[in-house]
N, C-alpha and C positions, 0 to 999 in steps of 0.2 A: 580628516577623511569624511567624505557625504556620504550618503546616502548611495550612488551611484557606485562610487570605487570600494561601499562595502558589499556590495550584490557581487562585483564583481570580482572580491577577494575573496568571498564566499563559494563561487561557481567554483574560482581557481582548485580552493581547498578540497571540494566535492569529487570535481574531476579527480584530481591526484588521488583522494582517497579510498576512490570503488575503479580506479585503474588495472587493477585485476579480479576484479568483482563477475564473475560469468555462471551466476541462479538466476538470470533476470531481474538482481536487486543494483544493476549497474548504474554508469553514469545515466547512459541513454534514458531509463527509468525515470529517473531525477526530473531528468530534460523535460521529457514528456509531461509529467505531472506537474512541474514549472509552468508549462506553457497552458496546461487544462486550468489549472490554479487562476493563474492570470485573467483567461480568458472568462472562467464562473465571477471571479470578483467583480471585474467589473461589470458584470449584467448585474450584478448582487450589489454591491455597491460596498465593497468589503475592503478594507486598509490594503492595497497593493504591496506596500513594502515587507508587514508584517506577513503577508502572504507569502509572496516572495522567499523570503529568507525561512519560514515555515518550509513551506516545498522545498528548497534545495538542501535543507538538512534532514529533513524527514526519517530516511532512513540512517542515517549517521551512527545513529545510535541503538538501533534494531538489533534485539535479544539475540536473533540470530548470526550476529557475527560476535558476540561476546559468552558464546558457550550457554546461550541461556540466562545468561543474567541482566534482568534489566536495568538494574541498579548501574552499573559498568558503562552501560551505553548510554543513559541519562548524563551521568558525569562528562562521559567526550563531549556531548555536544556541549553542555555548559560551560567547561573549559575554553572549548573554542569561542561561544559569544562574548564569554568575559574577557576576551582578549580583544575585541573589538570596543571603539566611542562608542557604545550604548548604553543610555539609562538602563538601570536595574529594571524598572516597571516592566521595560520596554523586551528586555531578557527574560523576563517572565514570560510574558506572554507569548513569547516563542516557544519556548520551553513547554509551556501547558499545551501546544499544538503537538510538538515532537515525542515528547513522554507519553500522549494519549492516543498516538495517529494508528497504532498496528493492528489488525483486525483482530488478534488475539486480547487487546485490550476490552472489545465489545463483549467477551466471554464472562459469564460468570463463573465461579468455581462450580456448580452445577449444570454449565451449561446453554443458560438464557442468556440473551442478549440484556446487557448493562449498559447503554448506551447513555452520557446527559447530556446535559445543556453545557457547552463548554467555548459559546461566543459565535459570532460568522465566519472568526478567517478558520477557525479549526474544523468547520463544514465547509469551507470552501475547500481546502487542502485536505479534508479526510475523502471529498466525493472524487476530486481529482486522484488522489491514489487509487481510490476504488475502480473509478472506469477505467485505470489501464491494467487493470486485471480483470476487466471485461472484455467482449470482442475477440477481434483479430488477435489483435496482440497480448490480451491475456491466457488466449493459447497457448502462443508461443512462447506465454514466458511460463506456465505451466508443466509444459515438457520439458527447459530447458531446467527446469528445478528441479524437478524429478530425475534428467538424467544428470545429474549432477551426482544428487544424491546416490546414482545407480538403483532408480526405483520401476516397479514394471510399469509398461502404459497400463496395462488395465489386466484382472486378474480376476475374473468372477466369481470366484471361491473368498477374496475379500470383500464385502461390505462396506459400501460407507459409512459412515460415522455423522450424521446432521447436525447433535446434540453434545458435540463434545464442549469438554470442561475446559478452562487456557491448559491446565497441563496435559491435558489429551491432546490438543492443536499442538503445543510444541514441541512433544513427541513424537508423535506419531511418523509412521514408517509405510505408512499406506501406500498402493498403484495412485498414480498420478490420475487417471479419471476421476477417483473416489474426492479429489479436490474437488470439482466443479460441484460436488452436491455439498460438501463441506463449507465451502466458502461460497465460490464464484456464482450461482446460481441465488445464493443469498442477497446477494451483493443492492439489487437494483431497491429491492425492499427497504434497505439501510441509505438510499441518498437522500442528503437534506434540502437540497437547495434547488428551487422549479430549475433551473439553467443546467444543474448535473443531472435529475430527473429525465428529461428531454433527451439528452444524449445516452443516459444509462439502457432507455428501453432499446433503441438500435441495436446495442453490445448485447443486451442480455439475451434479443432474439435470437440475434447471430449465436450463441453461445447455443441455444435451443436448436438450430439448424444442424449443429455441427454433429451435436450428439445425436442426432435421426442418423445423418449418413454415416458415425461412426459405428453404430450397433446394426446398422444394414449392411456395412463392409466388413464389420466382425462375423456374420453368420453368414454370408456370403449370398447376400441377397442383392447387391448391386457390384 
């Protein structure tokens, strides 16, 4: 098996895997970030493959489909590489991208960002997740997790949260606006690589626009 037909055994497994997946942690998601992934490496000059198969497992193993445990969702993904021809080395260092990639990772238990050094393809594939939860589309997928959740859009008797702790982030029960000062707003300050940089500030303004007309159509000013 190359290299080729394991990207593409990869995809196969992904698709099947988030087939009924609808928080905006879907295939599509994947896709997207595959393709952002792709496109930063190689301005960045960052291992394609190792990228690649980064991105398309990314979420695989995200705490929020295993009840919170990240332990659980580590193990899937590594299961599945070790079931593929690839050197050990080679499985690591996917794994060190997948295990690190979730913005709740960046949390300290107080709070600050804990961000390190952890190589290019895991800045490449952590800015690529990030910008699709910028923009347009990390609108959409903002609402779509919250009504999932069955959460209000927006509740001004709740407060955002800026400074929460990872167990604050994976709890929380908050109105879906209260994301955008939580995470999404944070976001462009967190990209590492000038190629994600570039495209982050577009998303992040659009994200700035949105919130004017949304509190001008909340108080019925337009």
């Amino acid at each position: 098996m190359d290299s080729k037909q394991i990207i593409e055994k990869t995809e196969e497994f992904v698709q099947d895997y988030f087939c009924q997946e609808a928080t905006g942690h879907d295939w599509w998601h994947t896709h997207r970030v595959r393709v952002l992934a792709l496109k930063i490496a190689r301005e960045e000059g960052a291992d394609s493959f190792i990228t690649e198969m980064a991105a398309l497992l990314h979420d695989v193993g995200d705490y929020k489909f295993f009840a919170g445990d990240t332990q659980k969702g580590q193990e899937k993904v590594a299961r599945y590489l070790h079931s593929l021809p690839l050197d050990s080395s080679l499985i690591q260092k996917i794994l060190d991208i997948t295990n690190n990639i979730s913005f709740m990772k960046t949390l300290a238990t107080d709070g600050n960002f804990g961000v390190g050094d952890k190589g290019l393809e895991f800045c490449v594939v952590s800015d690529a997740d990030k910008l699709d939860a910028l923009g347009a589309i990390g609108i959409a997928r903002v609402f779509t997790y919250g009504g999932y959740y069955h959460r209000p859009i927006y509740d001004p008797d709740i407060p955002p949260n800026p400074n929460m702790s990872q167990e604050e982030y994976k709890t929380t029960e908050g109105p879906s606006l209260n994301h955008f000062y939580e995470k999404l707003l944070k976001l462009k300050g967190m990209i590492y690589t000038s190629s994600g940089k570039k495209l982050a500030e577009g998303r992040h303004n659009f994200l700035m626009e949105y919130l004017k007309r949304f509190y001008q159509e909340w108080k019925g000013e337009k």
